[in-house]
N, C-alpha and C positions, 0 to 999 in steps of 0.2 A: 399674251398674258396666259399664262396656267390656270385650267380650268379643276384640275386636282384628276378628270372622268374625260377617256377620248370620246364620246358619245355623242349623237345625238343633241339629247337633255342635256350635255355639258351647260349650259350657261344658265339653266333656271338650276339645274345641281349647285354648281357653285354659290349660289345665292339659296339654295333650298338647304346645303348643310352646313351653313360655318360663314359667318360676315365675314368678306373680307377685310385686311388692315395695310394700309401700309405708312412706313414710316418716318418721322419729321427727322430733323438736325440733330436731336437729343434720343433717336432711337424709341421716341413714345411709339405706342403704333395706336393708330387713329381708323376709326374706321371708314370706310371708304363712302358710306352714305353718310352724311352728319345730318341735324334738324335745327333747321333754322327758326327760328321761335317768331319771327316778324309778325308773320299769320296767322297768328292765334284768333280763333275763331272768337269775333265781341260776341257780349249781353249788354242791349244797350250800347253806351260806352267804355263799359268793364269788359276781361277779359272773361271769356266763358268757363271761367278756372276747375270746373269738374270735367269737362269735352278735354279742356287742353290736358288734365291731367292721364286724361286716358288715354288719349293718341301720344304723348312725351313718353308714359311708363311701358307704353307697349311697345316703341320702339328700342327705350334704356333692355326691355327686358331680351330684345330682342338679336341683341348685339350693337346698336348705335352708340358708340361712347363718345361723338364730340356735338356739343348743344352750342347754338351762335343767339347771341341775342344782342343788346345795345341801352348805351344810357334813354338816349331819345323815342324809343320803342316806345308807347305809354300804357302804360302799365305792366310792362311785358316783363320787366327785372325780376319786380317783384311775385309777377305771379311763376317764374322758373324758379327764386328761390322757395315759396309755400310747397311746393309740388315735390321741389326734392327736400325741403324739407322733412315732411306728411311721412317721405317713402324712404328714408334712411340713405340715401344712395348717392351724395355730394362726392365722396372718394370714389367713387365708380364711374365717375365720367368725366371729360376735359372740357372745362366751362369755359367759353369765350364771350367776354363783350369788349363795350369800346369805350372811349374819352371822347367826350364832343369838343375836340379843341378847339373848336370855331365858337366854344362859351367861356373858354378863360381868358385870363390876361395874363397871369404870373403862377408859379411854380406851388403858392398857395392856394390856387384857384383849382389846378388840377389835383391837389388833393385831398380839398374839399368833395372833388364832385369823385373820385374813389370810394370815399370813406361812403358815401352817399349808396353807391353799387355795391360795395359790399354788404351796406345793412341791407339795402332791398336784396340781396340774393342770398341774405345770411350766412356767410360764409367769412373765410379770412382772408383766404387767397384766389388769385384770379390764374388760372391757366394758359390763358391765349388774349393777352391783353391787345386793342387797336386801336392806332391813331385811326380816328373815324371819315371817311372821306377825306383822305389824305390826298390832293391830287400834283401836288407840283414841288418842287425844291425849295423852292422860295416861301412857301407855306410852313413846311419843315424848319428852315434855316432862323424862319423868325420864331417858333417855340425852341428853336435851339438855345436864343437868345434870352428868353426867358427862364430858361435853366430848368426843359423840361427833359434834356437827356441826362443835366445830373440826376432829377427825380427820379427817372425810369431804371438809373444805374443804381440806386438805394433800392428801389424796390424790387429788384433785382437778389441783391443782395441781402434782403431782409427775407425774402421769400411770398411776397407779398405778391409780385408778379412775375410770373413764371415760365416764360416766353414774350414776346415782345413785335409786333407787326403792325399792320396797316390796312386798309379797305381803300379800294381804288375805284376812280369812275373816269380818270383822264386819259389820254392818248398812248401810246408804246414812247414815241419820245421821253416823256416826260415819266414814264412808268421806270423806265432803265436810269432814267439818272434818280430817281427815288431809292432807286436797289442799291445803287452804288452809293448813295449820301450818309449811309448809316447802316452798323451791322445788324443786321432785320434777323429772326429768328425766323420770321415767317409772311405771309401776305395774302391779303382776299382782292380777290377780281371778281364782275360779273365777264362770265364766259358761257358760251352757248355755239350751234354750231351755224344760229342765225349771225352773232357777233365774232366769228372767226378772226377778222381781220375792222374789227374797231374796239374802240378804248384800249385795255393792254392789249386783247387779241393774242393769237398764237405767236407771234413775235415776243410778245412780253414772256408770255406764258414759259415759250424755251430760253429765254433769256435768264428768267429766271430757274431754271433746272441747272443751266450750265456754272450757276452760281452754289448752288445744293440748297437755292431757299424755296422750302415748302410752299404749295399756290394752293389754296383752299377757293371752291367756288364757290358763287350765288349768282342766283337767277339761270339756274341749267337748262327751265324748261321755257325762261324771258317773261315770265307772271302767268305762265300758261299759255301762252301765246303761242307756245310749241305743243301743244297739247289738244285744245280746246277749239282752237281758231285757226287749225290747219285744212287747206282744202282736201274733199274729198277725192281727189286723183292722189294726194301725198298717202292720206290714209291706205287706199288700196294698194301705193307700190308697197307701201312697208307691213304690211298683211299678207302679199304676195312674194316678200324678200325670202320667207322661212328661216328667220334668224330672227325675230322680233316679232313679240303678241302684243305691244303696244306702240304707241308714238314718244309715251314717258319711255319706255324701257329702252328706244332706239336713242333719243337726247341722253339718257344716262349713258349708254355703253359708249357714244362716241365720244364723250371727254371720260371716261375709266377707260379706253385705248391709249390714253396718252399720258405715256410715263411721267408727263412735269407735274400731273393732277396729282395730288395726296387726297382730299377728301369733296364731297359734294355735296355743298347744303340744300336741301328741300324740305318745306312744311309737308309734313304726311297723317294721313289721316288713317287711322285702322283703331282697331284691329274691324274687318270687314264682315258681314253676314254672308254666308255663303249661299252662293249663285247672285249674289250681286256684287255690285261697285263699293258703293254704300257705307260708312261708318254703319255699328250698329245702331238700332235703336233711330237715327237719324231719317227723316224723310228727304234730306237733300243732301246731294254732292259736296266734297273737300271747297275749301276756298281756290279761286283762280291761282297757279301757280303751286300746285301742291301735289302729291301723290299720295294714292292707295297704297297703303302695303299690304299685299291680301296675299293671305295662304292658301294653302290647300296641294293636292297631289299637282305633280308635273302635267301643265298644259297640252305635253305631247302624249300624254297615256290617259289622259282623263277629261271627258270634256267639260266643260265651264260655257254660263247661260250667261255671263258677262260681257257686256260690250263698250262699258266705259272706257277711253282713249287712256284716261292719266293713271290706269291700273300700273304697276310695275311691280310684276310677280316675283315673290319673295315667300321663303318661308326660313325666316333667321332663326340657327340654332341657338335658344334660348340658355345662355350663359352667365354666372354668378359671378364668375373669376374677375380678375383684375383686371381694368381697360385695356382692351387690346391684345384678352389671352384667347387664342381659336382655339375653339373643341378641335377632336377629331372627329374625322368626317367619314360616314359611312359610305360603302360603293352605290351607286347607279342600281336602285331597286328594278328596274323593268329592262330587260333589254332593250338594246339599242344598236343602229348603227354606227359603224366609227366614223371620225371628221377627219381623220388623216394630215392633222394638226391646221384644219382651215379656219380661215381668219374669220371674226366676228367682226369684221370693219363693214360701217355703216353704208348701205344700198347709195353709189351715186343719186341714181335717178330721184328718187323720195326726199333726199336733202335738198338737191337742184329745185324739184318742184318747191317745198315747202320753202325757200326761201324767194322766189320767184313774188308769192303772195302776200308773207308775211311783213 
């Protein structure tokens, strides 16, 4: 992957000027970290709708333009449509939720519960529509029968829904014959480098690439479990790798090595106080499964009092333009040594350990 800087700093660069994007079936370009909304931090049992709006708009501001949220989420629709309501910024990003199909019966069932996600997200249209926990052919086959792929094909056609996929939790068997049962615009998997080879797994994953359909992840970091709950020998090799200042930043960069990944969702928490972890203002850490996006100068010319694991250093060039327009990017402020095009692929030993435990 092109880092834009043969450097050193090449990989907190490419992240420190200009989000990456890359792009779906229809040429959208997406960007390559997305925010998955599951995690919004509660009050109570309500969402913390001032917290979540400051971690959502600082990463919208920040270059993120694709948000993943769901019917069943509770309360969570509704508080992604107040937020971008508040801040103008609906057209600026590619919204995805889902259809709990496991709550209808018939073809007016499911757009009932539409009509439902769209008032709670205030909006008209859905970007990244998903059959929700879609796991097998025969689950498909019987909303086929209910006449929920003519719906999907009106709404398609009305502009109502504007891509069309799935969220998975079942095996690579049963993942590949879903790919082939219906033309998918696109699809979620949880993927990690702990679930390499279960549920779709890398087998799905390429399977799906050789199809050209987009694989959108969740759970990159397994709820934190790749973060928080790694032993300390994994920690040290991946601190001792020199390619990675955290355990989040090593779990990110090993699925963004792999060309089938279009985007990867994680709940992030920032914008961060500097010299710590920390949301601001906050006396306690992100939710389990979530990451910092903390700024600040390049980790290799400037030291940092930080030692939280789920940091994953970032400083996104804050951009107005249309989802998916990269600034340009300025050169490598500090010198640096060059990498003589070497790979950024993840330390054996630190993955071997950490899954050993996990």
């Amino acid at each position: 992957m092109g880092w834009g800087c043969d450097c050193e700093c090449a990989l907190y660069l490419q992240k420190g000027t200009g989000m990456e994007y890359r792009e779906d079936r229809k040429g959208q370009r997406l960007s390559i970290l997305g925010y998955g909304c599951m995690r919004f931090t509660k009050n109570g049992s309500a969402v913390d709708l001032d917290k979540a709006e400051q971690e959502l708009m600082y990463a919208i501001r920040h270059g993120v333009n694709y948000l993943d949220t769901a019917y069943v989420y509770a309360g969570n629709e509704e508080a992604v449509g107040t937020i971008l309501e508040r801040n103008h910024c609906r057209r600026d990003i590619f919204l995805a939720t889902k259809l709990p199909h496991y709550l209808i019966k018939s073809k007016a069932g499911a757009q009932k519960k539409f009509e439902e996600e769209l008032r709670r997200l205030r909006t008209d249209y859905i970007d990244f529509y998903l059959m929700h926990m879609l796991n097998d052919v025969k689950t498909w086959e019987s909303l086929v029968r209910i006449g929920i792929a003519d719906w999907i094909a009106e709404k398609k056609v009305s502009g109502e829904i504007r891509s069309i996929g799935f969220s998975y939790h079942g095996n690579s068997e049963n993942f590949r014959a879903l790919l082939d049962a219906y033309d998918w615009d696109f699809c979620q998997i949880q993927y990690n480098y702990l679930d390499e080879h279960s549920q779709a797994g890398r087998e799905g994953l390429e399977y799906a690439a050789k199809k050209g359909i987009p694989v959108i992840i969740m759970e990159p970091l397994r709820g934190g479990r790749l973060v928080q709950h790694l032993p300390q020998t994994a920690k040290e090799q991946i601190a001792s790798s020199g390619l990675f200042q955290t355990p989040a930043e090593m779990a990110l960069k090993w699925l963004w090595d792999q060309p089938g990944v279009t985007c990867v969702l994680c709940c992030a928490a920032g914008p961060t106080t500097p010299g710590c972890g920390r949301p601001s203002g906050r006396p306690s850490g992100p939710n389990p499964g979530s990451i910092i996006l903390r700024t600040g100068a390049c980790p290799r010319h400037a030291a940092c009092t930080a030692s939280e694991d789920n940091i994953l250093w970032v400083k996104f060039w804050p951009s107005a333009q249309a989802p998916g327009a990269a600034p340009s990017r300025p050169r490598c402020p500090a010198p640096c040594s060059p990498r003589n095009g070497a790979s950024w692929a993840t330390p054996t030993a630190a993955i071997g350990t950490a899954r050993s435990v996990c």
